[in-house]
C-alpha positions in Angstrom: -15.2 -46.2 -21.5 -13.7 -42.9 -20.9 -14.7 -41.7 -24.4 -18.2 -43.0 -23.8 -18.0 -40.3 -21.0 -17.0 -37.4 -22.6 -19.3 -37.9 -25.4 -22.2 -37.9 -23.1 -21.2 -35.4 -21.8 -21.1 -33.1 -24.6 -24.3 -34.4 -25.5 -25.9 -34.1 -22.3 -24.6 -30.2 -21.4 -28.0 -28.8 -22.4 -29.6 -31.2 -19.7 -27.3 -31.0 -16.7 -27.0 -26.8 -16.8 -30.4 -26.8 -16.4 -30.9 -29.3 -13.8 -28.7 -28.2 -11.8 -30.6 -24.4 -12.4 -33.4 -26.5 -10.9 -32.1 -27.9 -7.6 -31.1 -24.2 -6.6 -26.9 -25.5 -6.7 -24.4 -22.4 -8.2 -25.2 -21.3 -11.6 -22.2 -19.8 -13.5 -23.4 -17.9 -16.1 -21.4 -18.1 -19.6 -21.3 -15.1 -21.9 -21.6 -16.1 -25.9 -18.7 -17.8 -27.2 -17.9 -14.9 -29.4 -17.6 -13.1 -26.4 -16.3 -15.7 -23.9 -12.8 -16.5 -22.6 -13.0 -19.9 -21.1 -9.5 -19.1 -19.4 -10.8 -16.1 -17.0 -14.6 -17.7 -16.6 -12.5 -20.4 -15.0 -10.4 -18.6 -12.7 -13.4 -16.7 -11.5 -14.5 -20.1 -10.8 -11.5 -20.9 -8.8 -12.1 -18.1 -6.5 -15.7 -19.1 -6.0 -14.4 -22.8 -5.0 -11.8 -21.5 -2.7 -14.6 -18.7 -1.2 -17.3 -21.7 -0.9 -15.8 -24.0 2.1 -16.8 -22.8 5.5 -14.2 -21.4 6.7 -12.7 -20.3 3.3 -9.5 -21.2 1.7 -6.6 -19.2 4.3 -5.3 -16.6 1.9 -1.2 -18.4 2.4 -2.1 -21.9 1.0 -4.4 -20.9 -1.2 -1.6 -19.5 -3.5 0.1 -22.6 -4.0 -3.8 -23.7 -4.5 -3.7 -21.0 -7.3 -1.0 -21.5 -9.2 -1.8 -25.6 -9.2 -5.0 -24.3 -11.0 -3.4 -21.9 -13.4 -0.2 -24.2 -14.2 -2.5 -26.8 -15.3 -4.7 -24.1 -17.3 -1.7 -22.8 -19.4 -0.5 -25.9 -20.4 -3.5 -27.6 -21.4 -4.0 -24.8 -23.8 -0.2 -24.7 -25.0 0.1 -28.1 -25.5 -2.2 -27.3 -28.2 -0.6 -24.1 -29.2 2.7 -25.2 -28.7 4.1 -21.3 -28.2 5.7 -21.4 -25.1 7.8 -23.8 -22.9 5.7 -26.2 -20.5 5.4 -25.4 -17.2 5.2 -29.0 -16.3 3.3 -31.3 -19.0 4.9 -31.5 -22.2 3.1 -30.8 -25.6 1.0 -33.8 -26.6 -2.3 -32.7 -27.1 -4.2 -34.6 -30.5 -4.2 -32.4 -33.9 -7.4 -30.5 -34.0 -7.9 -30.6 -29.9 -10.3 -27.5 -28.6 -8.3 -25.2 -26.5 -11.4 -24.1 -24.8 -12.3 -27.1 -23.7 -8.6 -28.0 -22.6 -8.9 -25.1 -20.3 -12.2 -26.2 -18.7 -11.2 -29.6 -18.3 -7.6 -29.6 -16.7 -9.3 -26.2 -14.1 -11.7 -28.5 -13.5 -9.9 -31.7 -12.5 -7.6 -29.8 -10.5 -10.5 -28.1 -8.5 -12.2 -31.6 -8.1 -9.2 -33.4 -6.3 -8.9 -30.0 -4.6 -12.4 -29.8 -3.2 -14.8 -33.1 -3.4 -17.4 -31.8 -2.0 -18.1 -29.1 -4.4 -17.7 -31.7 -7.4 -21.3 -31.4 -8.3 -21.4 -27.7 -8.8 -17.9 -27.9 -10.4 -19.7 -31.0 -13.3 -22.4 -28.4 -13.5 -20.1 -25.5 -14.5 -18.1 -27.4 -16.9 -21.4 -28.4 -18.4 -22.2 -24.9 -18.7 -18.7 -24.1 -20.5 -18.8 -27.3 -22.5 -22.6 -26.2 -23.9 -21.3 -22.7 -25.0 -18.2 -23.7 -27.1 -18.6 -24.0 -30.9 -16.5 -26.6 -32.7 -16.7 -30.2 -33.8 -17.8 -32.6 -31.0 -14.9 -34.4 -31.8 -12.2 -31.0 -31.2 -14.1 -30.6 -27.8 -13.7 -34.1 -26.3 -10.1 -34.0 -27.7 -9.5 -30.9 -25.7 -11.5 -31.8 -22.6 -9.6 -35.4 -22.2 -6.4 -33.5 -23.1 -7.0 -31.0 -20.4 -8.2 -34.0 -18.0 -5.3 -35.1 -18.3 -3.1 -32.1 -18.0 -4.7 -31.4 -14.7 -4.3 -34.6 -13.7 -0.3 -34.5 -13.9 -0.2 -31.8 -12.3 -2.0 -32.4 -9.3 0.2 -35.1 -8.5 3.0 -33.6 -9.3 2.3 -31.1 -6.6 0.9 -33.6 -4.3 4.6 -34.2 -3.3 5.8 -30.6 -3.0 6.1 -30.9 0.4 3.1 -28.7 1.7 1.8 -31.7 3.3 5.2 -32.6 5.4 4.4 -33.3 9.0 6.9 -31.1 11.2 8.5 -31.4 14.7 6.4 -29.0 17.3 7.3 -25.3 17.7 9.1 -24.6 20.1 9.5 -20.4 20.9 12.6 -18.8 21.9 12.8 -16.7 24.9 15.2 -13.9 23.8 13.5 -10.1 23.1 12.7 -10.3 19.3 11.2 -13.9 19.6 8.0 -14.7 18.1 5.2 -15.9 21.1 2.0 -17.3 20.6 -0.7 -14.2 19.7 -4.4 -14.0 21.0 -6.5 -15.4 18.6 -4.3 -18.6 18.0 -2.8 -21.7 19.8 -0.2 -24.2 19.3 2.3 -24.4 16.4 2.4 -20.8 14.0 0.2 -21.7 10.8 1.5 -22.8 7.4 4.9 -24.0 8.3 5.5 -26.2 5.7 5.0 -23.6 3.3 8.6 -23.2 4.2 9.8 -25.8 2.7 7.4 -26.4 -0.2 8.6 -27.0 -3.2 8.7 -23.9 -5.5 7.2 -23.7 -9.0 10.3 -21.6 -10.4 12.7 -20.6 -7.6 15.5 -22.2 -7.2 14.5 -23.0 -3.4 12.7 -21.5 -1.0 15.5 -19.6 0.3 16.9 -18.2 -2.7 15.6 -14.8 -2.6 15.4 -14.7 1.8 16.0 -11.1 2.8 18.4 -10.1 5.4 16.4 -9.8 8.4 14.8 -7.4 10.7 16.5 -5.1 11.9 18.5 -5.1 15.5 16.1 -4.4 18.6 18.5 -1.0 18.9 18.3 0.4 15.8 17.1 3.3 14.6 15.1 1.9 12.2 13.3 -0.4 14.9 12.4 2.2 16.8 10.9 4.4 14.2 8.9 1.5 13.1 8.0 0.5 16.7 6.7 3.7 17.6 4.4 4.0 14.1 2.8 0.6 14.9 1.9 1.4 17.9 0.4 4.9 17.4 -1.3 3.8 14.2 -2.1 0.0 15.1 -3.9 0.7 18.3 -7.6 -0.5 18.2 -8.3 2.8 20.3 -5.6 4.5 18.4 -6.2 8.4 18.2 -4.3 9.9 15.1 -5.6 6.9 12.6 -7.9 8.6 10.3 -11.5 6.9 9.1 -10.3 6.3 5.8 -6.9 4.2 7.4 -9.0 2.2 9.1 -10.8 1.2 6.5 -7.2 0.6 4.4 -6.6 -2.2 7.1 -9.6 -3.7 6.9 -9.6 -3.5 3.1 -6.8 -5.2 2.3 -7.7 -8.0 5.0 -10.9 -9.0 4.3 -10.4 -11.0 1.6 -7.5 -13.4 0.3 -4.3 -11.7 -1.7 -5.2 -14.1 -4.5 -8.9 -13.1 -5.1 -7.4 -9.0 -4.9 -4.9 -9.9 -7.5 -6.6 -12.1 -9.7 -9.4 -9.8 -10.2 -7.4 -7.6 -11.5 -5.9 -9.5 -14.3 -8.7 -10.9 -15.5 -10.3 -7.5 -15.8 -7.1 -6.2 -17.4 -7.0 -9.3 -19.9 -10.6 -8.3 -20.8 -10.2 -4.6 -21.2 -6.8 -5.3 -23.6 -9.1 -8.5 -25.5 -6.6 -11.3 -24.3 -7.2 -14.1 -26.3 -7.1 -17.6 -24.2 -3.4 -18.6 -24.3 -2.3 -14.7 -23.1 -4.6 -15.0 -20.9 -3.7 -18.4 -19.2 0.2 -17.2 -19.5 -0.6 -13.9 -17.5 -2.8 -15.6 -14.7 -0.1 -18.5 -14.8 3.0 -16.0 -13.6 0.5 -14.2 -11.8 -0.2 -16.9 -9.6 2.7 -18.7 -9.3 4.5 -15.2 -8.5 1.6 -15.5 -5.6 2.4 -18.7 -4.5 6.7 -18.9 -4.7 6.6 -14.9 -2.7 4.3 -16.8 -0.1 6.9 -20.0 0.0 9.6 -17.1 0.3 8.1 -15.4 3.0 7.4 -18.7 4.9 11.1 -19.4 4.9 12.1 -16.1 6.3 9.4 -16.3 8.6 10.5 -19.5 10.0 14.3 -18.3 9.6 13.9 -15.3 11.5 10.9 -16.5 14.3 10.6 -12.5 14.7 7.9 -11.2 17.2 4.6 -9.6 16.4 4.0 -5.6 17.6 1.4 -6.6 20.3 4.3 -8.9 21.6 6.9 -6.2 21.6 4.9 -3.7 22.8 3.9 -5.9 26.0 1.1 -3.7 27.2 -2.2 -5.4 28.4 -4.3 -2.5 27.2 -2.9 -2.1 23.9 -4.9 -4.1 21.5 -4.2 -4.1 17.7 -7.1 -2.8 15.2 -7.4 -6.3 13.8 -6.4 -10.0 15.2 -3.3 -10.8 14.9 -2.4 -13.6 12.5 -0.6 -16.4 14.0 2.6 -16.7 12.6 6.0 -14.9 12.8 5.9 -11.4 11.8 9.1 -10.9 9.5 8.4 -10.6 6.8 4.7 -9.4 5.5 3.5 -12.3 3.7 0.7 -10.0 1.8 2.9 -7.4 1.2 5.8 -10.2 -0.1 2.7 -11.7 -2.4 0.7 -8.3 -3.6 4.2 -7.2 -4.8 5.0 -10.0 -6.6 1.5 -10.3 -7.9 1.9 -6.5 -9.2 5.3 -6.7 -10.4 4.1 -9.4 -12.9 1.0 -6.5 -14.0 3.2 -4.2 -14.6 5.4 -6.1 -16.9 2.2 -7.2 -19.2 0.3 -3.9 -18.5 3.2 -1.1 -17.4 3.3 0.6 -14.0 1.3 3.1 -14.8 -2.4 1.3 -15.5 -5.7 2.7 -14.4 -7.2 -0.4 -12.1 -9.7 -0.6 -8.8 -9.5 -3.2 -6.6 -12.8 -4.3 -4.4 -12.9 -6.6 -1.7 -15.6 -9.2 -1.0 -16.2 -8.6 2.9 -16.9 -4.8 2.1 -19.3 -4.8 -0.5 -19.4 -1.4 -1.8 -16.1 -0.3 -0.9 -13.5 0.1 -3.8 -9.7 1.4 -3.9 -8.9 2.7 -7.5 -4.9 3.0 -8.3 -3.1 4.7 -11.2 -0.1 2.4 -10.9 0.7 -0.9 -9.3 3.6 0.4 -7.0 0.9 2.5 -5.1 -1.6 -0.5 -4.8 2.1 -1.7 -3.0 2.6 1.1 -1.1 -0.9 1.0 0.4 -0.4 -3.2 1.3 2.1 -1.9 3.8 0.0 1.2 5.3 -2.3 -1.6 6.2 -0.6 -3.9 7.8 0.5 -1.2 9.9 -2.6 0.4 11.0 -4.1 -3.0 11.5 -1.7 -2.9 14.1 0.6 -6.2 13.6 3.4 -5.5 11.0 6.1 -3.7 11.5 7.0 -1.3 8.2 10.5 -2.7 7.6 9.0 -5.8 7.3 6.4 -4.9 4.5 9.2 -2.9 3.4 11.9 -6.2 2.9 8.9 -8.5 2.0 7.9 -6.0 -1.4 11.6 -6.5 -2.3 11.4 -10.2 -1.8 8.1 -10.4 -4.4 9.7 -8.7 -7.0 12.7 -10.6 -6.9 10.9 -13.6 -7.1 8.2 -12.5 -10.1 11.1 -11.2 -12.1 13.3 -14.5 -11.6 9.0 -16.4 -12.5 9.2 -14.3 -15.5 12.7 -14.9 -16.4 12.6 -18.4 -16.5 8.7 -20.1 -16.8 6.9 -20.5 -20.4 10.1 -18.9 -22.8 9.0 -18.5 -26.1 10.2 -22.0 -28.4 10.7 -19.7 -31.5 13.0 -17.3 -29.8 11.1 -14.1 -30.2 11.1 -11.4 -27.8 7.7 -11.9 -25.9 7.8 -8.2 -25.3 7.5 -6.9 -29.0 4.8 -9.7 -30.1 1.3 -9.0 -29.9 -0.1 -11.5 -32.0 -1.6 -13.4 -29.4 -3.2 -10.8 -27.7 
């Protein structure tokens, strides 16, 4: 029965794109094969699943959502290819099995049991991917059962990561330096159990937790108290237009779209083929998603107060609403760092790029290295008024730890070459 299903599928691709073009549903448009790469049309239609629910994916979970996606994308396509150790699911695709296809089918299993509701545009868009691919019919539903059932192991392997653990309530300390419920929230601080979800290549969740803010007396506390609060002010007088719009930049859309966007225009503009490409996104993501599980575990270590807290003043407001959760350590700057540590390895440092953001059309911030897309996280969590700098500071130290100990020890080369000095699948 199932191959009944995937052969009418490939024979019906022509149909169901262009129903679906009819009801008015998404369209995702696929370039010409020649020009295609299955890999990054597919994570562009992750981000478009995780932006579609009302509200959208939060920007914490929706790492670990990422790197399920991505895991399952790299090794559908090297169980075929056979280059690089599994991140989960061994090498057993059939001889002759369409990488392209494996690609589409394990994203799109994944991002089915992820998001139900959207399976109908999800069918349509593999239909669309399906329809462009040259190769036998047979290759292509090799490769699409193959990457069915990729995506299929590891979704429930992750099922059981522990994200979904049900936890005691909260309950806040009292003592100065305590994290207290922030307006804008209630009840529990969000995404707990990120703390103690199971990593895709740490160790454990605490393997890489920094040392901790510093003490309410110190220098350094004081400094960064006194910049927060000048800066971070809604009303705040020495913020400049163009730091305003920093803070709202880098929070108006979710650390994985920022990053992702990036590497699949680098892949592009260096002509990735599909298995560097799915390796990239894979430690790109997964960098995402273990900095997050980091973060969580020093956040729920440390239970450290937010700036509007510490500053206890009715009439200072910060420039954006404060996320509700512990402040120590910056979760996006923990994430963008590992996220950019990761570019720069494939890329170097020193790479051209420009970020944009989806809740600002029109607005762009072009970089001439990674460390200063970094350095600019942290300004904006400052001047939006509820980070402290030591803890972007701590947390950018934290994500490159943690994408360097990703890239260390996730999909090693079987042949023992240095991944470095090859090119050939680039």
């Amino acid at each position: 029965m199932r191959r009944k299903v995937l052969l009418w599928m490939l024979a019906a691709v022509v149909a169901l794109t262009g129903a679906v073009g009819a009801s008015g549903s998404r369209i995702v448009t696929v370039r010409a094969a020649e020009k295609s790469n299955v890999v990054i049309d597919w994570n562009r239609i992750m981000l478009t699943a995780f932006a579609t629910p009302v509200p959208p994916v939060p920007a914490p979970p929706g790492t670990r959502l990422g790197a399920i996606v991505q895991a399952a994308v790299f090794d559908a396509v090297n169980g075929i290819d056979r280059k690089y150790t599994p991140i989960h699911v061994a090498p057993a695709a059939p001889d002759g099995a369409s990488p392209e296809a494996a690609a589409a089918g394990a994203a799109h299993t994944v991002l089915v049991a992820m998001f139900p509701a959207q399976q109908a545009a999800l069918d349509a868009d593999l239909a669309a991917s399906l329809a462009a691919m040259k190769g036998s019919n047979t290759g292509i539903a090799n490769g699409l059962a193959w990457g069915n059932s990729v995506g299929a192991q590891i979704w429930a392997w992750r099922k059981t990561d522990g994200f979904s653990t049900v936890l005691p309530a909260y309950v806040p300390g009292t003592a100065p330096g305590d994290w207290q419920p922030t307006p804008g929230g209630s009840g529990d601080p969000k995404f707990r159990t990120l703390a103690i979800t199971t990593p895709f290549a740490m160790t454990s969740p605490s393997q890489f937790r920094p040392a901790g803010p510093p003490a309410l007396t110190s220098a350094l506390y004081l400094q960064d108290f006194n910049e927060v609060k000048a800066f971070g002010n809604l009303t705040s007088t020495v913020r400049t237009p163009y730091q305003t719009q920093t803070g709202q930049f880098w929070q108006s859309d979710t650390v994985t779209a920022i990053w992702d966007r990036v590497a699949d225009t680098l892949a592009e503009e260096h002509h990735y083929n599909l298995l560097r490409s799915a390796r990239l996104l894979a430690f790109v993501d997964v960098a995402l998603a273990d900095a997050a599980i980091a973060v969580w575990d020093a956040k729920n270590t440390f239970n450290f107060w937010r700036p509007i807290t510490a500053i206890g003043d009715p009439s200072w407001v910060p420039l954006l609403t404060t996320p509700y959760f512990q402040e120590y350590p910056s979760g996006h700057s923990g994430a963008s760092s590992a996220a950019a540590t990761v570019l720069a390895s494939f890329f170097g440092n020193e790479t051209d790029f420009t970020l944009t953001s989806n809740a600002l059309p029109g607005v762009t911030r072009s970089f001439t290295s990674f460390s200063d897309a970094v350095a600019q996280v942290a300004d904006a969590r400052v001047f939006a008024g509820f980070h402290f700098r030591f803890s972007c500071n701590d947390a950018a130290g934290v994500g490159i730890q943690v994408a360097n100990h990703a890239e260390s020890t996730l999909m090693q080369r079987t042949d023992g070459e240095n991944e470095r000095s090859d090119t050939s699948d680039s």
